[in-house]
ZAKOL-123832 format. One record per residue (C-alpha): residue number from 0; residue in one letter; x negated, y, z negated. Coordinates in nm, 2 decimals, padded with zeros to 4 digits. Layout:
N
{nr=NUM	rest=A	c1=X	c2=Y	c3=Z}
...
REM end
This chain:
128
{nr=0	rest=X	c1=-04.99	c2=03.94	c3=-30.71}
{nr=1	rest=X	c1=-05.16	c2=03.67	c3=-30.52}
{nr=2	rest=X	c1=-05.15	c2=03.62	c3=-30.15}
{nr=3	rest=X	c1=-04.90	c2=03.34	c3=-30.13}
{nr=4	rest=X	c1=-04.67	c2=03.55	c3=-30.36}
{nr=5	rest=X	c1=-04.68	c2=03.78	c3=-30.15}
{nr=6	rest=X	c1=-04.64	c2=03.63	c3=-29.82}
{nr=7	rest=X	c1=-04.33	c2=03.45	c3=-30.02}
{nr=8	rest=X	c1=-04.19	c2=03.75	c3=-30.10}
{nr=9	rest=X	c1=-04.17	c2=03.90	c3=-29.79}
{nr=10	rest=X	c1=-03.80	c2=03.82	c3=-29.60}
{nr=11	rest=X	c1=-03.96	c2=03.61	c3=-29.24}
{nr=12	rest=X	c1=-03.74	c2=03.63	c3=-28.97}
{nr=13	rest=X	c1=-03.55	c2=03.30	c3=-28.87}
{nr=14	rest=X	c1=-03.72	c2=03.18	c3=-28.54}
{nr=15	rest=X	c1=-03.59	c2=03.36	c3=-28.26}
{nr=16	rest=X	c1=-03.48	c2=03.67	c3=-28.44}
{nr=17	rest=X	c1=-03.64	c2=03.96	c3=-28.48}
{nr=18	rest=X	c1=-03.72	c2=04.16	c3=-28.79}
{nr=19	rest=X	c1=-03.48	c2=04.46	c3=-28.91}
{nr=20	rest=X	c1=-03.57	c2=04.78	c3=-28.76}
{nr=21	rest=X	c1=-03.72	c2=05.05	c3=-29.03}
{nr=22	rest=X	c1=-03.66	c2=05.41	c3=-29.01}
{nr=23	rest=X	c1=-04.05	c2=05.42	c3=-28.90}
{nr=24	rest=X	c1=-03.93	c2=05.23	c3=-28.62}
{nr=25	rest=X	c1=-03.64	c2=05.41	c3=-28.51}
{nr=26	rest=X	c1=-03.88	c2=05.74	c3=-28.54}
{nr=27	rest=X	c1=-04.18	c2=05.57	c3=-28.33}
{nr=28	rest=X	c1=-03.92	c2=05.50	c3=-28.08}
{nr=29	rest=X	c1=-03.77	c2=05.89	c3=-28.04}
{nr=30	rest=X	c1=-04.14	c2=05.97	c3=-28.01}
{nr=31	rest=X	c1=-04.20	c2=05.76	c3=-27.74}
{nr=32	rest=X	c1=-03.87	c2=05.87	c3=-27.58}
{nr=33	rest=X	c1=-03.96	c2=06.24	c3=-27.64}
{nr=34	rest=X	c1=-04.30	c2=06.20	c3=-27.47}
{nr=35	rest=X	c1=-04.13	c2=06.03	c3=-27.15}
{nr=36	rest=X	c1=-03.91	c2=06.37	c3=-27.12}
{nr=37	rest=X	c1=-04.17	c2=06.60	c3=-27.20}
{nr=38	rest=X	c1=-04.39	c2=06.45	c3=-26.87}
{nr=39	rest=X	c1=-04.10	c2=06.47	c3=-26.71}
{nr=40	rest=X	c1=-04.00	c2=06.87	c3=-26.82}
{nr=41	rest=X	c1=-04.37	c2=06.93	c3=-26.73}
{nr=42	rest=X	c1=-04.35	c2=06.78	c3=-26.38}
{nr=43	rest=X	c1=-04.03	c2=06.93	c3=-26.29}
{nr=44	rest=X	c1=-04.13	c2=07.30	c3=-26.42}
{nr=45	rest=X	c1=-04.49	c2=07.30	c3=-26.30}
{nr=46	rest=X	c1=-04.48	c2=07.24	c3=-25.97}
{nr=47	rest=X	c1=-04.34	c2=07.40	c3=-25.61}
{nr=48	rest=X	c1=-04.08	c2=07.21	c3=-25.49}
{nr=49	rest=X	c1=-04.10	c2=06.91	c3=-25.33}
{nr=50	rest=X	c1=-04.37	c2=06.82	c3=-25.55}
{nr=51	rest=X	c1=-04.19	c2=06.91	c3=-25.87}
{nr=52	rest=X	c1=-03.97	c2=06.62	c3=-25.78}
{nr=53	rest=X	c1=-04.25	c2=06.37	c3=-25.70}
{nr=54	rest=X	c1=-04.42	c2=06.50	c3=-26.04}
{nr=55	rest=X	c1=-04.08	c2=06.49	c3=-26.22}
{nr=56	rest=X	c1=-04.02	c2=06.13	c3=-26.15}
{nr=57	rest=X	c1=-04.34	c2=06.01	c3=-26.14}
{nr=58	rest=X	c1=-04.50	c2=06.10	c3=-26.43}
{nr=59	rest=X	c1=-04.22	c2=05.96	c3=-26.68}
{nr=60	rest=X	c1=-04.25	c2=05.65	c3=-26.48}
{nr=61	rest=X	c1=-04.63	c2=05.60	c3=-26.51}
{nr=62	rest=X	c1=-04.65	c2=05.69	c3=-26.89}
{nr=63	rest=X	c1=-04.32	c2=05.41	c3=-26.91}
{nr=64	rest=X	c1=-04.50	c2=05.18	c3=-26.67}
{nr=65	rest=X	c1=-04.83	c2=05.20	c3=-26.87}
{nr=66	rest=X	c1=-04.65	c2=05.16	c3=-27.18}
{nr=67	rest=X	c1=-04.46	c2=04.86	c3=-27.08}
{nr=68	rest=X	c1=-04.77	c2=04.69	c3=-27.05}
{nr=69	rest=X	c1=-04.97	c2=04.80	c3=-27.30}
{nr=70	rest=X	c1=-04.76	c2=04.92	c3=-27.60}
{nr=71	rest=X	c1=-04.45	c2=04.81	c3=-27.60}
{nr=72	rest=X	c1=-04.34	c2=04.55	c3=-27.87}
{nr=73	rest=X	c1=-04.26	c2=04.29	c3=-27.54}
{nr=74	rest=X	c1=-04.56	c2=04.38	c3=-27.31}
{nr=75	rest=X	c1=-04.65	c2=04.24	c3=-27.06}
{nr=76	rest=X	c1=-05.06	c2=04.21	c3=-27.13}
{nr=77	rest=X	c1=-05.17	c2=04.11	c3=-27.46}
{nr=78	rest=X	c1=-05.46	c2=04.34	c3=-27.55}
{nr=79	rest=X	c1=-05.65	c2=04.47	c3=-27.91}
{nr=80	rest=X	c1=-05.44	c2=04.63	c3=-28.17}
{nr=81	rest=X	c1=-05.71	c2=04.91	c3=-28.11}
{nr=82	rest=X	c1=-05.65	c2=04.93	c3=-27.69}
{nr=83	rest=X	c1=-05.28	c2=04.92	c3=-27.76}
{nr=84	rest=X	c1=-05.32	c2=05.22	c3=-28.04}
{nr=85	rest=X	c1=-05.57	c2=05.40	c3=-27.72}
{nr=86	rest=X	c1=-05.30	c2=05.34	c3=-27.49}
{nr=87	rest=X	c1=-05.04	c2=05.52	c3=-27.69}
{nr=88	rest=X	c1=-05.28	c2=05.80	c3=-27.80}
{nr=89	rest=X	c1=-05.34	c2=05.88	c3=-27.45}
{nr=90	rest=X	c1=-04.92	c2=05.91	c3=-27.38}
{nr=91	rest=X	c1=-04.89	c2=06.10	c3=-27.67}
{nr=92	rest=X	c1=-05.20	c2=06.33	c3=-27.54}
{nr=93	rest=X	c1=-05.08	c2=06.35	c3=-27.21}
{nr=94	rest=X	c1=-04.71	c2=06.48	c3=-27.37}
{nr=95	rest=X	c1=-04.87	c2=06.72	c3=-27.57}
{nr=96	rest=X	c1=-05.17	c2=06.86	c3=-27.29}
{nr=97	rest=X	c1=-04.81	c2=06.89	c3=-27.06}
{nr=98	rest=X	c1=-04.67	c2=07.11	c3=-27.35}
{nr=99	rest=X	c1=-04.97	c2=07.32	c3=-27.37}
{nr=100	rest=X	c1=-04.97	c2=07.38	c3=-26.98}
{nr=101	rest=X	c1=-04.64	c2=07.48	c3=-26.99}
{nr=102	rest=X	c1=-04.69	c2=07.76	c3=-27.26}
{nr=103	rest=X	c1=-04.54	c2=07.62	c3=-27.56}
{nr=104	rest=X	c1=-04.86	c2=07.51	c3=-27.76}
{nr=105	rest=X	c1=-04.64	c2=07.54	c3=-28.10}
{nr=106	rest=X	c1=-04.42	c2=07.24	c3=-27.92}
{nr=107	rest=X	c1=-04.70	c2=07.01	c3=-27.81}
{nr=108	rest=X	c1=-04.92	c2=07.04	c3=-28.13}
{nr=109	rest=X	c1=-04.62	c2=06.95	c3=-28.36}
{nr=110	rest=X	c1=-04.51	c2=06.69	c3=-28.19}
{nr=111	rest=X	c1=-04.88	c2=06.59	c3=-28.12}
{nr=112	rest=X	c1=-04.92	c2=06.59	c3=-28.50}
{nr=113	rest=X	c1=-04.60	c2=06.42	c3=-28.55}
{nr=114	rest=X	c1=-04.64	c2=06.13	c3=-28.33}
{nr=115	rest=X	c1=-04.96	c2=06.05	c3=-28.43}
{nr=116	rest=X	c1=-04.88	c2=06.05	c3=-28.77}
{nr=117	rest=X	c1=-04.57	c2=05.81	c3=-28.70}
{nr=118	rest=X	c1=-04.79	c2=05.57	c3=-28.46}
{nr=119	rest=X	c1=-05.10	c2=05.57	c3=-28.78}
{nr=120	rest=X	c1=-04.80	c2=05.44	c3=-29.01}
{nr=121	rest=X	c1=-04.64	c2=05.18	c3=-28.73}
{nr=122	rest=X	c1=-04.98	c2=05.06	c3=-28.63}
{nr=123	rest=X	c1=-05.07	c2=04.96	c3=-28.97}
{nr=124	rest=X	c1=-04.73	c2=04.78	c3=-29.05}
{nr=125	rest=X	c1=-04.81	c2=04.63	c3=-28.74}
{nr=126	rest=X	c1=-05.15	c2=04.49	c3=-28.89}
{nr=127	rest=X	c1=-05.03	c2=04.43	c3=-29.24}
REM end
């Protein structure tokens, strides 16, 4: 199949529409919602109070904040496909390392595992 088949065969959206979601992207998206409450699990349950509030806001917020504009499919700065995949890495590390700190190593490395795997698979739809 040439390249001009191809690119015929695939459905483009109209302009100002947006493609239908795929079950990769409704499973990126519970990732990235699962990592936001895991920082925010780890801030509450790791630290003396007042700072496990100031940790249990704050931490969701950052990793949402930094993925708003790196990662998300509307962000704010337009970087490299391969900054944007760092980005993510590092708030899917950061989920799993809170995991680990709070005991449940079985927890963080499966989901580490799992979101990885899930943002490998987006990220090269996303180039295809």
């Amino acid at each position: 199949m040439t390249d001009s088949a191809r690119a015929a065969s695939r459905a483009e959206p109209a302009p100002g529409t947006r493609a239908p979601l795929s079950v990769i992207d409704l499973l990126a998206f519970v990732c990235e919602l699962f990592a936001f409450a895991s920082l925010a699990v780890w801030g509450f349950a790791s630290w003396p109070l007042p700072w496990n509030i100031v940790a249990g806001i704050g931490a969701p917020v950052l990793a949402i904040l930094v993925w708003a504009l790196f990662v998300s499919p509307r962000a704010v700065l337009a970087v490299h496909p391969f900054v944007r995949a760092l980005v993510e890495l590092l708030v899917y590390a950061s989920a799993t390392i809170a995991w680990w700190s709070l005991g449940y190593a079985w927890i963080g490395l499966i989901f580490g595992i799992v979101a990885v795997t899930i943002g490998v698979i987006a990220g090269r739809r996303r180039l295809a």
